[in-house]
N, C-alpha and C positions, 0 to 999 in steps of 0.2 A: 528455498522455502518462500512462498509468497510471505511478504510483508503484513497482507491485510488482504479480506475479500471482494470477491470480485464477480461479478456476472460476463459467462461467455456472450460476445455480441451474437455469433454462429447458432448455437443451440437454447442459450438462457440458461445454461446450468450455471448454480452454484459452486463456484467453488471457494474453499475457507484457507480461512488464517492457516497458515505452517502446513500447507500441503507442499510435500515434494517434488522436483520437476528436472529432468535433464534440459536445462538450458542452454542456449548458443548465447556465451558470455564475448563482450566485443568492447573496447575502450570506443566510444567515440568524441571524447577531445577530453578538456580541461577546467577546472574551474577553478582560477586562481591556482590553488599548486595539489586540487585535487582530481583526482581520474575522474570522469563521466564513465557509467557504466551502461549498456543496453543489453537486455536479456527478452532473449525470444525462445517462443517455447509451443507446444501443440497444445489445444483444449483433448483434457482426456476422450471426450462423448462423442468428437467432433473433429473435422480436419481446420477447423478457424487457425489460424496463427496469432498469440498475444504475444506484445513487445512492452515490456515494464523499462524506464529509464531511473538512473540514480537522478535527485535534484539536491546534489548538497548548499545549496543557496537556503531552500527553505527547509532542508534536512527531513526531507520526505523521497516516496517513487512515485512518479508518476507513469499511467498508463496510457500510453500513447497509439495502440491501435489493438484492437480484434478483443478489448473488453473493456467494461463495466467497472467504476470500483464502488464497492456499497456504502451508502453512507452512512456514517455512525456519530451518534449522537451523544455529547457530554452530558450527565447527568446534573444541572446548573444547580440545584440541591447545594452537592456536595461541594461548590466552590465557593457557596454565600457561607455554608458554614466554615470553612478558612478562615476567611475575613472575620468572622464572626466572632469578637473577643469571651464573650459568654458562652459562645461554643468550646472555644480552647479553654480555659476554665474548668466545664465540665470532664471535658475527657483529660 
């Protein structure tokens, strides 16, 4: 399952969060005492090849060739009311 969305660089398609894929799953090294994972896979619409890597340094994937990943933006709202003593209070 994709992690998060993505744009084909090939076609520009869309594709989303938790879409399914037969992937070609491959260790390629180590970090510290965890695997590195590299997943490569076809764009449905298109013959592009996308290659997703694990980054457990900063505990994300990164996309490393044949796509896009979309940006998404944290709603900063919701993080001042955290902080926000009279917010917690209320709720």
């Amino acid at each position: 399952e994709l992690p998060f969305d993505i744009w084909c660089a090939g076609c520009s398609r869309h594709i989303a969060r938790n879409v399914r894929f037969n992937a070609d799953k491959r260790a390629i090294g180590m970090y510290m005492t965890t695997q590195l994972w590299s997943f490569r896979f076809k764009c449905p619409s298109c013959p592009q090849v996308i290659l997703i890597e694990t980054d457990p340094e900063n505990t994300d994937y990164v996309v490393r060739e044949g796509a896009k990943r979309k940006a998404e933006f944290k709603d900063s709202g919701v993080e001042e009311k955290a902080d926000d003593p009279f917010a917690r209070l209320e709720n």
